[in-house]
C-alpha positions as CSV (number, residue, x, y, z in Angstrom):
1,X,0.0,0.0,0.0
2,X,1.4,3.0,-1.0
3,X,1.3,6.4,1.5
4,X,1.1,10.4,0.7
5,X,1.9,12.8,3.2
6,X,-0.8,15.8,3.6
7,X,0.0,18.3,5.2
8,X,-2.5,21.0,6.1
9,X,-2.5,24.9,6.7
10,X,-5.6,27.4,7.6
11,X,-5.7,28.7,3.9
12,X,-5.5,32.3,2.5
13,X,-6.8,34.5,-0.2
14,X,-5.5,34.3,-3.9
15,X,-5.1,37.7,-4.1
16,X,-4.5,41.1,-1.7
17,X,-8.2,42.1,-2.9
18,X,-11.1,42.8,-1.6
19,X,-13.1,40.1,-3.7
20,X,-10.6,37.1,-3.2
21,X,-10.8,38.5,0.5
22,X,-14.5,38.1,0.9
23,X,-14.5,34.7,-0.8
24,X,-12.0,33.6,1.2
25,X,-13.8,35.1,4.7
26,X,-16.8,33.8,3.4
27,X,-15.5,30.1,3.1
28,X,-13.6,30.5,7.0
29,X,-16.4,32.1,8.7
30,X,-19.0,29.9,6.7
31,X,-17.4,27.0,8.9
32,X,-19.6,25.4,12.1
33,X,-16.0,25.0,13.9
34,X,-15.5,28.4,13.4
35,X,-18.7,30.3,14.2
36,X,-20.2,27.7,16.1
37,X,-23.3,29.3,16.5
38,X,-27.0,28.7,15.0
39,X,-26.9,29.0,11.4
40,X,-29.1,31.7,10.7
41,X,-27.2,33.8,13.1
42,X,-23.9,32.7,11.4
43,X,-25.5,34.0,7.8
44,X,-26.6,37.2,9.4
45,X,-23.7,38.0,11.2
46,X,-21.4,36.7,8.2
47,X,-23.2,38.4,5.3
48,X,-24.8,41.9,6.7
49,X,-21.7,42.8,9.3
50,X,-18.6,40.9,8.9
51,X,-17.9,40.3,5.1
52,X,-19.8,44.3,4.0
53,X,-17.0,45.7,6.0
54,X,-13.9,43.2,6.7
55,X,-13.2,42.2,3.5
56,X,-11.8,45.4,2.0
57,X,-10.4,46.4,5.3
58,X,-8.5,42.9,5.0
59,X,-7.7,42.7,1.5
60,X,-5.7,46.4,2.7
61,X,-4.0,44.7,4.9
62,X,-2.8,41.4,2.8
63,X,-1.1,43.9,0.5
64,X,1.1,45.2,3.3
65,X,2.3,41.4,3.4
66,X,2.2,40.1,0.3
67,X,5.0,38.6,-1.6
68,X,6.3,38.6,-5.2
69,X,5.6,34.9,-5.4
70,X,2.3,35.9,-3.2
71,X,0.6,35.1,0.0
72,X,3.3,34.1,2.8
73,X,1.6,31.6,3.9
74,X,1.2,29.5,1.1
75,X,4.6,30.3,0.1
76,X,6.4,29.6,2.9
77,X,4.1,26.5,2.8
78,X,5.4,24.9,-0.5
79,X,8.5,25.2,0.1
80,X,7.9,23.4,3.6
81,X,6.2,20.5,1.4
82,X,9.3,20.6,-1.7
83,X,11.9,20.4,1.4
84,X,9.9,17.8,3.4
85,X,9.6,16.1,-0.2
86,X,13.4,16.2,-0.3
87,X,13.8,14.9,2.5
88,X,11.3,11.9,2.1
89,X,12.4,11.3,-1.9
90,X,14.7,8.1,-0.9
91,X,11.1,6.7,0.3
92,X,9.7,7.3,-3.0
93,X,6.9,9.1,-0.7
94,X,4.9,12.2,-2.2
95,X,4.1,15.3,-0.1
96,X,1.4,17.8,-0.6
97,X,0.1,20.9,0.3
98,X,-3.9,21.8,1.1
99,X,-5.8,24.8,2.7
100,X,-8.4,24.3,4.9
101,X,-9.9,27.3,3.0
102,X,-8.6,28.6,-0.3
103,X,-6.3,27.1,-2.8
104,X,-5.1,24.5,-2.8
105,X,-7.7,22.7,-1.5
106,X,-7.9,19.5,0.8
107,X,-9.5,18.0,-1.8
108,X,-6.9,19.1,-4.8
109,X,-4.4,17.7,-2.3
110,X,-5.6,14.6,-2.2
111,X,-6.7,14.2,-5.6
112,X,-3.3,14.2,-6.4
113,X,-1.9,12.0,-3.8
114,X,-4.8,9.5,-5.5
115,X,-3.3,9.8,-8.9
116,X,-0.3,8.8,-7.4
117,X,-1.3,5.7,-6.2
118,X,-1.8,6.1,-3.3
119,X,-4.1,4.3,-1.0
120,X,-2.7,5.4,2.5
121,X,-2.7,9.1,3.1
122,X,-0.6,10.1,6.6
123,X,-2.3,13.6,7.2
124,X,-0.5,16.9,9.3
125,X,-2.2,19.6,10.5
126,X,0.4,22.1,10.8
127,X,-1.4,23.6,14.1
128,X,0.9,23.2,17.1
129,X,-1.7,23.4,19.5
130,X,-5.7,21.6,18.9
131,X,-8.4,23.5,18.7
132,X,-11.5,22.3,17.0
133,X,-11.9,25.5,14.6
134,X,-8.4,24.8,13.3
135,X,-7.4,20.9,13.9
136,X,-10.7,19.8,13.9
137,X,-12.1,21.2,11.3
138,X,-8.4,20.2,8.8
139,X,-9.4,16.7,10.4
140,X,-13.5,16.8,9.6
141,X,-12.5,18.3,5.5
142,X,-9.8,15.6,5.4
143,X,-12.1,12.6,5.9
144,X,-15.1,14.7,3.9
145,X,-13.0,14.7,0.9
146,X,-11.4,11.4,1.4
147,X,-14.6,10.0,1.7
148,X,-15.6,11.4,-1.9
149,X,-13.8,8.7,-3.7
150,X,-15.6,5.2,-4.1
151,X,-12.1,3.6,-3.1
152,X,-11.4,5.6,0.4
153,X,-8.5,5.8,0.9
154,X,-7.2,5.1,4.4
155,X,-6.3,7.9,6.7
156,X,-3.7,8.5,9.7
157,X,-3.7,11.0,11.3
158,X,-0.7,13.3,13.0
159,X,-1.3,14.6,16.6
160,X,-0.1,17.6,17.4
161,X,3.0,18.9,18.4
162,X,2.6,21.7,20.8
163,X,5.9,20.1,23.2
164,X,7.1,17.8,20.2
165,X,10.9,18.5,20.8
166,X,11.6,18.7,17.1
167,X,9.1,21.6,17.0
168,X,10.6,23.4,20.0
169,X,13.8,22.8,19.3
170,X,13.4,24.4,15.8
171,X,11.9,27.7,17.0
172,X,14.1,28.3,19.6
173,X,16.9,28.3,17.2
174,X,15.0,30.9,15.0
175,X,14.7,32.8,18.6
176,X,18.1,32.1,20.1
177,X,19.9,35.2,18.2
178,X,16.8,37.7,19.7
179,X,17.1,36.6,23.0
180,X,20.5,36.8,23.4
181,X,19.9,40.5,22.9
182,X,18.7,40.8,26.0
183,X,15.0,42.2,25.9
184,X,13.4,43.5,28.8
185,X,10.5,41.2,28.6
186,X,9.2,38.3,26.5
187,X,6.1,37.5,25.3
188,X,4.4,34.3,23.5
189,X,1.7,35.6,21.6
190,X,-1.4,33.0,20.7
191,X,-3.8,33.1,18.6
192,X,-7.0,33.8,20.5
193,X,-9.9,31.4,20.7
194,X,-13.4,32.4,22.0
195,X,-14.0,31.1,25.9
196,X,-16.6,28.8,24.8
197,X,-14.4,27.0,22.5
198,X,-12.5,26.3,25.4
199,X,-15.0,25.0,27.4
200,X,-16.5,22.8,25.2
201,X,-13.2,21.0,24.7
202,X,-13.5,20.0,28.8
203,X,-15.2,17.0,28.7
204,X,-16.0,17.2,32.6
205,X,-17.7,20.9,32.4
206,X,-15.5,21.4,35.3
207,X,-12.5,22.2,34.8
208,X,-11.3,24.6,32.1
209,X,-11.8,28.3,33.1
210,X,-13.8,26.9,36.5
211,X,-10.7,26.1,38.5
212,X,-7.9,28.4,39.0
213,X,-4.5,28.5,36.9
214,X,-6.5,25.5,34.8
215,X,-4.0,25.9,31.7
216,X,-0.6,25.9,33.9
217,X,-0.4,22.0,33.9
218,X,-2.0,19.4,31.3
219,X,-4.3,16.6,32.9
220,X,-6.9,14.5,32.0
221,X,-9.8,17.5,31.5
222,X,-7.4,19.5,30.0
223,X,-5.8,16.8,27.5
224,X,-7.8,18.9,24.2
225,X,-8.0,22.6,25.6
226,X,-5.8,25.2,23.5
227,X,-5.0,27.1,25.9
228,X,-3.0,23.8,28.0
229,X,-1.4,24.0,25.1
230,X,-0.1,27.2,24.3
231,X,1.1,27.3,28.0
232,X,3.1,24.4,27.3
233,X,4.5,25.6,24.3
234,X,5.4,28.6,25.9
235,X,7.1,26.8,29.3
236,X,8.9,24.7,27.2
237,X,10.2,27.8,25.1
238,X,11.4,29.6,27.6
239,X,13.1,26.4,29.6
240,X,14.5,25.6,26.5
241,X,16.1,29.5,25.7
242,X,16.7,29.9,29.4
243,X,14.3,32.7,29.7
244,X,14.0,33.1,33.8
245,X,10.2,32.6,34.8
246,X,9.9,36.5,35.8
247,X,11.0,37.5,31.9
248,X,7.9,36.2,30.1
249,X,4.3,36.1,29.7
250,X,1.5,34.7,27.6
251,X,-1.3,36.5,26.2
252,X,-3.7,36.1,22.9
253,X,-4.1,37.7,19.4
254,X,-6.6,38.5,16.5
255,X,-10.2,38.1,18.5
256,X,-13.4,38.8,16.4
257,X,-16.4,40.0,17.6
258,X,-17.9,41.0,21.2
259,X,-17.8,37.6,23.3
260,X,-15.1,36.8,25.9
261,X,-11.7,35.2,24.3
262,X,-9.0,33.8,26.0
263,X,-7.4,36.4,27.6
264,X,-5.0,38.4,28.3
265,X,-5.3,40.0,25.1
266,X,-2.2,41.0,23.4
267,X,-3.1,44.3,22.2
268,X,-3.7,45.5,25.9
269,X,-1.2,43.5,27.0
270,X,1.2,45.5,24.7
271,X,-0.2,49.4,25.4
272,X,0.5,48.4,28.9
273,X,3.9,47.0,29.5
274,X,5.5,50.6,28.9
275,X,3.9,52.0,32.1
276,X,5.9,49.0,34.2
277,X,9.6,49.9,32.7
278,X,9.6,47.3,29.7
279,X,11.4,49.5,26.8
280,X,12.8,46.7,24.5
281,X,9.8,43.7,24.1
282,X,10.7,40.4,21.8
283,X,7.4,38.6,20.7
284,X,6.6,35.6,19.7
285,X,3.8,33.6,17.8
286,X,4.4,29.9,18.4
287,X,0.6,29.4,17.4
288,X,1.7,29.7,13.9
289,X,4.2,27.4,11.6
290,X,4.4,29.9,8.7
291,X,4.3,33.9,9.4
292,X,1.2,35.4,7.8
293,X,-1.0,38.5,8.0
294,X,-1.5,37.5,11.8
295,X,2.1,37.7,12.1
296,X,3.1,39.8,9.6
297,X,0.8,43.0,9.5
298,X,-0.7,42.5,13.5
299,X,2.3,42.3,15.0
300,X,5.3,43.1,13.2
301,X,3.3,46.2,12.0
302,X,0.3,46.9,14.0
303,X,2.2,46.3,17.6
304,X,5.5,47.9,16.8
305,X,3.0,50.8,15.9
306,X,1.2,50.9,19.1
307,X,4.0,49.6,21.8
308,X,5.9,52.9,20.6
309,X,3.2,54.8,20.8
310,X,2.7,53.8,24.2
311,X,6.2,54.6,25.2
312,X,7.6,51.7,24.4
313,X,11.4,51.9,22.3
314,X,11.9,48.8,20.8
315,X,9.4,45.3,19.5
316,X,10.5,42.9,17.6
317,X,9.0,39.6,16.3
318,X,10.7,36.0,16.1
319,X,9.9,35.2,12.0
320,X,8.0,31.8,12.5
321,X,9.8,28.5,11.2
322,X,8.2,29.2,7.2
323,X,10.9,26.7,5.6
324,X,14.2,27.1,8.1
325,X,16.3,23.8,7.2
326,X,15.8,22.4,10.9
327,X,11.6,22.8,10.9
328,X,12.1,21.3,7.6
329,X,14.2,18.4,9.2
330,X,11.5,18.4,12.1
331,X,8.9,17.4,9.7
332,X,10.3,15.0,7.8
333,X,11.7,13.0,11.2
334,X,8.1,13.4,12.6
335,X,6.5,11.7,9.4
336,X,9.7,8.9,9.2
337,X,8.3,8.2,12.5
338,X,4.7,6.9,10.9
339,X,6.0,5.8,7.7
């Protein structure tokens, strides 16, 4: 039986415009994982508020980011797949690339894999951490489009990597040469997550934002919740850079809408540290595999903005891994490991 390797990211627009935007929004925020609310709310909310007004606002905002060869993300995410493919080529194994949303698709992806021959597919969700709006729903299109061929081909899936030591190892060396420019603080910036999503990942009801410092250790409740994992990304981060306890903090990105999100959020967080003697803040987003708008534009542009503006003198971001040689090496050795 021959086996593929998928690996899967979020997705992004084709172009920096305001209608490849809104299709593209549409698609994401069209999602049940996503906006996990009734689905005539969902419509309403999606077509008379958020897509009227984000999408040009957005499609402004891509161009800031966007690359000769286009989007970062997808860019940054082929050549992760060629080097993985590299890597994997003595195994005659083929590696692909599919967006949750956008182009490629998951179902492109795997298209191609079948006209390969292959009847085993080894799937990676390139989301560190689970959450259901990202991993889950990668997982839920995966088996949908799988499922579309009359010979199915048989799935395995990767779990994620949040404390994988190949993953943590790799972004500390794309941090090391930051850190060891002394910055007064550091912070690990996560993409946010709405409270609920959280809570419905608690099996028990009882645990995740009921009892107190619930994300600081990973146990049985916890096992699924984002926000055990980002903590242990972050703890395992700074033990691996030596960053003293005191020296960092954890907060979350890129909320949407009015209902509570994990917090703290990183855009207060920011404004703030100026006004407790923190002049020179490093930053980063181990949410994220491959640096894109979230990265790109709300952080390296938006936050630089508004940390100096606060008083702050200096913010710089960590790039993400994108294609370094040693996330590239992490990737292959994870799949080796399955294949």
């Amino acid at each position: 039986m021959k086996t593929g390797v998928l690996l899967i990211n979020l997705g992004t627009p084709d172009a920096p415009e305001s209608g490849a935007v809104r299709r593209y929004l549409k698609q994401f925020l069209s999602d049940e994982r996503v906006l996990d609310i009734n689905p005539l709310g969902r419509w309403l909310l999606l077509n008379l508020i958020i897509l009227p007004f984000r999408s040009r606002r957005s499609a402004k905002a891509y161009r800031k980011v966007w690359m000769p060869e286009g989007s970062p993300l997808l860019v940054y995410g082929q050549q992760l797949t060629e080097g993985v493919r590299q890597h994997l080529q003595e195994l005659g194994t083929p590696v692909v690339l599919g967006m949750r949303y956008g182009n490629p698709s998951v179902g492109s992806a795997i298209e191609l894999l079948r006209e390969e021959g292959c009847d085993r597919i080894l799937v990676l969700p390139l989301f560190p951490q689970y959450a259901s709006s990202s991993t889950g729903s990668a997982v839920e299109e995966a088996y949908r489009e799988a499922s579309r061929h009359w010979n199915t081909p048989h799935l395995q899936l990767m779990e994620p990597f949040y404390d994988d030591e190949r993953f943590i190892e790799a972004f500390a060396a794309v941090g090391r040469p930051y850190w060891e420019q002394q910055p007064d603080h550091v912070l690990f910036s996560f993409h946010g997550l709405p409270e609920r999503h959280v809570q419905k990942s608690d099996d028990t009801g009882e645990y995740c934002l009921k009892q107190p410092d619930c994300c600081a250790t990973l146990c049985d409740a916890n096992r699924m919740c984002y926000g055990a994992h980002c903590h242990r990304t972050a703890t395992r981060l700074a033990e691996k850079l030596g960053i003293p306890q005191e020296k960092y903090s954890i907060s979350y990105q890129s909320r949407l809408g009015r209902t509570p999100w994990l917090k703290p959020y990183t855009d207060q967080v920011i404004e703030e540290m100026p006004k407790r003697g923190i002049k020179r803040l490093l930053i980063f987003c181990p949410a994220f595999v491959a640096d894109c708008l979230e990265t790109l534009e709300e952080i390296g542009m938006e936050a630089v903005e508004d940390f100096k503006e606060a008083g702050g003198e200096d913010l710089q971001m960590v790039p993400s891994l994108n294609s370094s040689p040693q996330w590239v090496e992490g990737v292959a050795s994870l799949l080796r490991e399955k294949l």
